[in-house]
C-alpha positions as CSV (number, residue, x, y, z in Angstrom):
1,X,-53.8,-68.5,45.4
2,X,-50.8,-66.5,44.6
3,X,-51.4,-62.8,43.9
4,X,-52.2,-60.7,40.7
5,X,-49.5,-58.9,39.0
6,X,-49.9,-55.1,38.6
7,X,-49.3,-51.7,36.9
8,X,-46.3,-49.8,38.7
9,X,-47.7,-46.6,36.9
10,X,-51.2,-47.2,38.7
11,X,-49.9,-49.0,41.8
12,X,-46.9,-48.0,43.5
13,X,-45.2,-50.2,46.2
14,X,-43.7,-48.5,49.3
15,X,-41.0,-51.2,50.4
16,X,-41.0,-50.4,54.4
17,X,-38.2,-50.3,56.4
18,X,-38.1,-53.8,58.0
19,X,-39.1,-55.6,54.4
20,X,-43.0,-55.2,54.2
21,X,-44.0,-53.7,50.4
22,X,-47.4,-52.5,50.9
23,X,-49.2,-51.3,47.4
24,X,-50.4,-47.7,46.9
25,X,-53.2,-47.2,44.6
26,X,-52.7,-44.4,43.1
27,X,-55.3,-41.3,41.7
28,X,-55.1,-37.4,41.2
29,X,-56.5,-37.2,45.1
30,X,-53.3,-39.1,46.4
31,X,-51.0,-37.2,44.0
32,X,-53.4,-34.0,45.5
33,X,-53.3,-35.0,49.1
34,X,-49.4,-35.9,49.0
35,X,-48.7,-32.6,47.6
36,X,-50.8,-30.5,49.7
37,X,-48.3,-30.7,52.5
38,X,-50.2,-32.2,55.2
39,X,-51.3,-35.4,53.7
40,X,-54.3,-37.0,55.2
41,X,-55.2,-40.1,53.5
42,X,-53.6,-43.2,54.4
43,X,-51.5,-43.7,51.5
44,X,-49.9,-40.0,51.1
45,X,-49.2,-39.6,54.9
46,X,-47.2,-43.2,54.5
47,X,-45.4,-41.8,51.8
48,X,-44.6,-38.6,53.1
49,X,-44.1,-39.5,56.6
50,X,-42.7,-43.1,56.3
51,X,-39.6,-44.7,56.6
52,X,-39.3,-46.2,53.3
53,X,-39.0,-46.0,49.9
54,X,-41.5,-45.5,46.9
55,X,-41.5,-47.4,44.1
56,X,-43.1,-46.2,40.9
57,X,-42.8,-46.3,37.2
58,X,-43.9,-42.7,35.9
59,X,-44.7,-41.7,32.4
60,X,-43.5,-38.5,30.7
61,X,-44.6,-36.0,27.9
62,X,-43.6,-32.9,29.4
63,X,-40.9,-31.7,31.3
64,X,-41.9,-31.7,35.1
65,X,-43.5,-28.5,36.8
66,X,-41.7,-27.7,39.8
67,X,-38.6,-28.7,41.2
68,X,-38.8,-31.4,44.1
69,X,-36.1,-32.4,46.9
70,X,-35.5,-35.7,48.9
71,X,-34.4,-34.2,52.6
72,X,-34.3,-38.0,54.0
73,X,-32.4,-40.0,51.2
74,X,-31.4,-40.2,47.5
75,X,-33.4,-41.3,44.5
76,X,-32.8,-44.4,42.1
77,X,-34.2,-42.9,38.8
78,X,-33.6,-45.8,36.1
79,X,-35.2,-44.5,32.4
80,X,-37.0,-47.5,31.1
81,X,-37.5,-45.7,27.5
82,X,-37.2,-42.6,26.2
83,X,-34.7,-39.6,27.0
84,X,-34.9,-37.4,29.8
85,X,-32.6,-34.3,30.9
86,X,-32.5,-34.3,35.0
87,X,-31.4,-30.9,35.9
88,X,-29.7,-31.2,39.1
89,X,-29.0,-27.2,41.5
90,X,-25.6,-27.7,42.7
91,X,-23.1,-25.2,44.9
92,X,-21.7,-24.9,40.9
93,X,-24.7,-23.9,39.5
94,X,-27.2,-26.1,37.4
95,X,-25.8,-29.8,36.4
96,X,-27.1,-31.2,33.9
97,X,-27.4,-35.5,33.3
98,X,-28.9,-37.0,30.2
99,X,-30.5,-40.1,30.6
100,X,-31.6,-42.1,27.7
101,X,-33.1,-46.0,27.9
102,X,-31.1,-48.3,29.9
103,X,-29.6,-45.7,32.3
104,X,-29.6,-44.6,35.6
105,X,-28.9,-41.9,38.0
106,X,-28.7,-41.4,42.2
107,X,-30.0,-38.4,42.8
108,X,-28.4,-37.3,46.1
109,X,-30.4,-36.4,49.3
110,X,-30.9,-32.5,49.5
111,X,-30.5,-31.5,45.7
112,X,-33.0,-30.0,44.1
113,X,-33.7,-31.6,40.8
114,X,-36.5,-31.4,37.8
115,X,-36.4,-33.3,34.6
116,X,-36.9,-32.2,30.8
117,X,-38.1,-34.4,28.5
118,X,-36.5,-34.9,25.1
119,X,-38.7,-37.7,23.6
120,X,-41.6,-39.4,25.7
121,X,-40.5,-41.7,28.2
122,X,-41.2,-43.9,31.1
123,X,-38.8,-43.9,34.4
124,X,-39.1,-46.1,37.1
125,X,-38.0,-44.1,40.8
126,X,-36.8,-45.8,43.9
127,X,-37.1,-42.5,46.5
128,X,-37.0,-42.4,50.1
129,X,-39.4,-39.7,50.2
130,X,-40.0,-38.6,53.7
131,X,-40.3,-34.7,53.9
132,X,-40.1,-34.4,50.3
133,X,-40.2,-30.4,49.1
134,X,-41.1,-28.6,45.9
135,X,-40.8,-25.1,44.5
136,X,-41.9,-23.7,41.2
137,X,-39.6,-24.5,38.3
């Protein structure tokens, strides 16, 4: 029997280093327990300790929180619909990208980055997340 399709905004896929894509499914205690810092759950610690990237489709209303940086690798960020502004911290100061349906950005390893949302939208991220960091936007 071959396997059911799925959500990507309910169930992420982590695609492993070495080609295995195991599914994540996702809640507010994974979201709570990946960002606590010292995941414990299954799931969150493979995400935050893996070698590997997640795979996601996420949905936006409002502009994101905090601030969040990929030490380990860059991020794919492809906007599916909608516009989004992703705020990148360079050496220059803040960069600003737009990104409206059908494009795409690589968000380089070790910049800080947020997003601002100009009309809802839905993004689908490709990030190698090991030792991801936040801070307070």
């Amino acid at each position: 029997m071959s396997e059911p399709s799925f959500d990507l905004t309910r169930t992420y896929v982590f695609l492993r280093d070495g080609g295995a894509a195991p599914k994540i499914e996702v809640s507010d205690g994974f979201w709570r327990d990946l960002m606590s810092g010292n995941p414990s759950s299954p799931d969150a610690s493979l995400v935050a300790h893996g070698s590997g990237w997640l795979t996601a489709v996420y949905r936006f209303e409002r502009d994101t929180p905090s601030w969040e940086m990929h030490p380990a690798g860059d991020e794919l960020l492809v906007l599916l619909s909608g516009a989004i502004d992703v705020v990148l911290e360079t050496a220059r100061g803040a960069d600003v990208v737009e990104l409206r349906e059908g494009t795409s950005l690589v968000v380089p390893r070790g910049t800080w980055h947020k997003q601002i949302v100009r009309s809802p939208a839905r993004e689908l991220a490709v990030t190698y997340g090991k030792g991801t960091q936040h801070k307070p936007a």
